[in-house]
Steps between C-alpha positions, in 0.01 A plus 500: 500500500648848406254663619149578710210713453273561821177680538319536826142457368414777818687833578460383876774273446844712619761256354514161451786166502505238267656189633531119362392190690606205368383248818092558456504627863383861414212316274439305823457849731285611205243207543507479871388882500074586446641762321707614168845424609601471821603773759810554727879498421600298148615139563873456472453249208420814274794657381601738287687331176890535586606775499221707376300789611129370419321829627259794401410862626273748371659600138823235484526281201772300515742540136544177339793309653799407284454208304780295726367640820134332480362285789342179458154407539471118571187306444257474769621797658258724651535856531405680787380868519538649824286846526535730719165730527425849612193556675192647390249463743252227222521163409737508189555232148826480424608257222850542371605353186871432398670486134803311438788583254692150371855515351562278214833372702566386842665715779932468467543687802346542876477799708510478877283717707632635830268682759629734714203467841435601834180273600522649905388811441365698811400886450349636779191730470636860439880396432561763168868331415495169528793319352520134333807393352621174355817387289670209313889441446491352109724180512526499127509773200132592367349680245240718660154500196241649757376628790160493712428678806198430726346626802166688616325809579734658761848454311649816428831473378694188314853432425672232319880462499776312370861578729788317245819375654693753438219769692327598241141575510226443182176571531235249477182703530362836689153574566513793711128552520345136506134426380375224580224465210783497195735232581737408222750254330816709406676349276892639383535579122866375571564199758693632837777316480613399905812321603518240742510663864289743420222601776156550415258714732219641523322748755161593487402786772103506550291791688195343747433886610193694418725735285465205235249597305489106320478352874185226508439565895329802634641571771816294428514095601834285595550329139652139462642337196249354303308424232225745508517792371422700812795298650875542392734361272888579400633316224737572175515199239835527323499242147851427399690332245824302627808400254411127495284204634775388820411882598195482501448227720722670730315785525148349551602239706684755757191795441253211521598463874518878578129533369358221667663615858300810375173353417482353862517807601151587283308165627592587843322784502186369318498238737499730822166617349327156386678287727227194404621507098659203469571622147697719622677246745593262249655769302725626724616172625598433166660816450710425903599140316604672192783730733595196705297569807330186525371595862286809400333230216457241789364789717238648229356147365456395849215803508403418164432128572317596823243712331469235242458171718493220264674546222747314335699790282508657873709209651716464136572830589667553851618123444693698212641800745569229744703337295689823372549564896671169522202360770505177299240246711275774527510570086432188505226486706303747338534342148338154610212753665450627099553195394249341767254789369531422102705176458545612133675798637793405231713807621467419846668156390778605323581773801465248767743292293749755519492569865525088576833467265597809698463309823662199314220267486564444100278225436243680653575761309482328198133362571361852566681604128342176339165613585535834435584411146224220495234799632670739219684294219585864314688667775835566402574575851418189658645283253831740556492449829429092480726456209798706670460312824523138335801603342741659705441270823815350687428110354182525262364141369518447084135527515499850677741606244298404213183672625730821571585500102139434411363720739769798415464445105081566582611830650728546229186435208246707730711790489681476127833483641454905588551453882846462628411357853324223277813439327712527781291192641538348189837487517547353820274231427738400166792569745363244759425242202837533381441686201786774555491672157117555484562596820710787379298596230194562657700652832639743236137556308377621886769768467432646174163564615618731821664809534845498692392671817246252560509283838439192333795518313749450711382167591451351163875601410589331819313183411585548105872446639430175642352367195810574348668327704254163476342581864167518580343763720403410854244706718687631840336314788218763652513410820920503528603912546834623396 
């Protein structure tokens, strides 16, 4: 797609974000509301396409992007419109309507998108010069293409900044008189060019007085961050362009983790005022897994499962931040409670297999895999999992080896050899039946599909080295620490 087309269908409507969901849970809120849509903050499945802006304000159409810099549009992919209204005191239609423009040739290159956030905002009522600042040290050289500020009513003044190395200071954007009803993407007529090291900032200053003359409350109101309009928001979207693939995974994976610390931040505060949403409790636990803080997931999907009661995505759940938090019989207590619930629970099968080989119990481990393949024959992640742990036990029998290759060549066919964790079971499974240069082969295949800087590569050079040498790969023992 080069590019979109968005109109409102109501003037009511003050800007709108159009996001992709490719897992059918935004369909699912849609049907489980009475009404058009459903209400409340967008489910983290919807996303915007990476590295794209996907938004509209009153007057923006988007230019067409370059024919190399399209995003991709997969089938069954629903997009999601998220409105955001102003009030007008009636019942109102709205019906938006989106048009698409396709490129004749896919996408050679990928922006990432970098947000620049503070989610704990706190103005008290009166404050005339409050501050919010944020910034982001650039581990790699980019090519800035555009920027897009947001906030509400009582921003004032906002400033976007890149500080080089060497001290000096370009300007990202200036809006020294902020209005809140034309928001804007910028876009540069000549890419910023910014080294490695440089620091990104932003700081937004907002006025909560009654001097403001765009202020919601009469008499003025403490504002939080949020998602209403008469709350407050502080964000500046920065799209780049880095040199070459190996960067970019460098720079989303370390931003990824700077954003999400951020966006815990945001479901926080929701949650202090609907502490009963376990919508919102889910999220965030996800979010506190996502950082490595396995106890704040434990800690929010405990409240979600309590509102809940019986339900066996409740116990998958904390079973999973249990797990994460290394509080292994207790993960795997709650997954036999989902799987008690819904014995066809297939996920819950292939999780509880992984916390049993973690507590060394392999043939158990190995039955809960079996029938979490049996309960889902197409899931290249329990055959993975069962195929990896047949192979690269201590002393496996000829027959587990030959269902490791037949189970690892299924993954392979399911996912047209375009998965490199499916090829790097592969491999071990050739490796354990002796078959050193097929072995190699496919070890090396599982490479060419990943870029350098990714974590799984390291491992299959490791265990592409001892196929060289006519040695198979064998598992460390779980339960035996270094």
């Amino acid at each position: 797609v080069r590019g979109l087309e968005f109109r409102p269908g109501n003037p009511r409507v003050h800007h709108a974000n159009i996001r992709l969901d490719k897992t059918g849970a935004s369909r699912a809120l849609d049907a489980a509301d009475p009404g058009p849509g459903y209400s409340g903050l967008i489910a983290r499945s919807a996303n915007y396409p990476e590295g794209h802006f996907l938004g509209w304000t009153p007057g923006q159409v988007a230019p067409l992007l370059p024919k190399d810099l399209g995003w991709r549009l997969d089938p069954h992919t629903d997009l999601v419109i998220e409105t955001h209204m102003q009030p007008s005191g009636r019942p109102e239609t709205v019906q938006p309507s989106i048009g698409l423009y396709f490129s004749d040739t896919p996408p050679t290159r990928t922006p990432a998108m970098l947000r620049l956030s503070r989610q704990n905002i706190d103005i008290p009522a009166g404050d005339a010069q409050y501050i919010v600042s944020d910034s982001y040290v650039l581990p790699v050289d980019v090519d800035v293409q555009a920027v897009q500020p947001h906030a509400h009513y009582r921003a004032r003044d906002i400033l976007g900044e890149a500080t080089l190395p060497d001290g000096t200071t370009r300007r990202l954007i200036h809006i020294a008189d902020w209005d809140f009803r034309w928001q804007h993407v910028f876009r540069f007529e000549h890419p910023l060019h910014l080294p490695k090291g440089t620091t990104l900032s932003m700081r937004w200053s907002y006025d909560n007085s009654p001097n403001n003359p765009r202020n919601p409350e009469r008499p003025p109101k403490r504002a939080l961050w949020g998602q209403h309009s008469s709350d407050e928001m502080g964000d500046l979207w920065i799209q780049v362009l880095t040199e070459n693939e190996a960067d970019l995974v460098t720079l989303t994976r370390q931003f990824r983790a700077k954003a999400a610390a951020e966006d815990i931040n945001g479901y926080e505060a929701e949650i202090e005022r609907h502490p009963g949403d376990t919508g919102l409790h889910d999220d965030v636990a996800l979010l506190y897994l996502e950082v490595g803080r396995p106890a704040g997931a434990v800690a929010h999907f405990q409240k979600s499962l309590a509102v809940k009661g019986r339900s066996a995505p409740a116990h998958y759940n904390l079973g999973t931040a249990l797990s994460a938090a290394g509080r292994l019989d207790q993960a795997a207590e709650q997954y036999r409670q989902a799987i008690q619930i819904d014995p066809k629970y297939a996920n819950a099968h292939n999780n509880l297999g992984g916390v049993l080989l973690a507590q060394g119990k392999r043939d158990e481990a190995l039955a809960a895999y079996r029938e979490a393949v049996r309960l889902r024959p197409q899931s290249a992640s329990g055959l993975e999992n069962l195929a990896w742990v047949l192979a690269t036990g201590s002393r496996p029998s000829p027959r587990e080896i030959g269902e490791a290759v037949d189970t690892a060549e299924r993954v392979v066919g399911l996912t047209g050899r375009r998965d490199a964790r499916g090829l790097d079971v592969l491999a071990a499974a050739y490796a354990a039946a002796g078959d050193f240069e097929r072995a190699q082969d496919t070890a090396t295949a599982a490479l060419r599909l990943l870029p350098a800087a990714e974590p799984l590569v390291a491992g299959i050079r490791q265990r592409l080295e001892l196929y060289r040498q006519r040695r198979r790969y064998i598992a460390p023992d779980p339960t035996k620490r270094e």
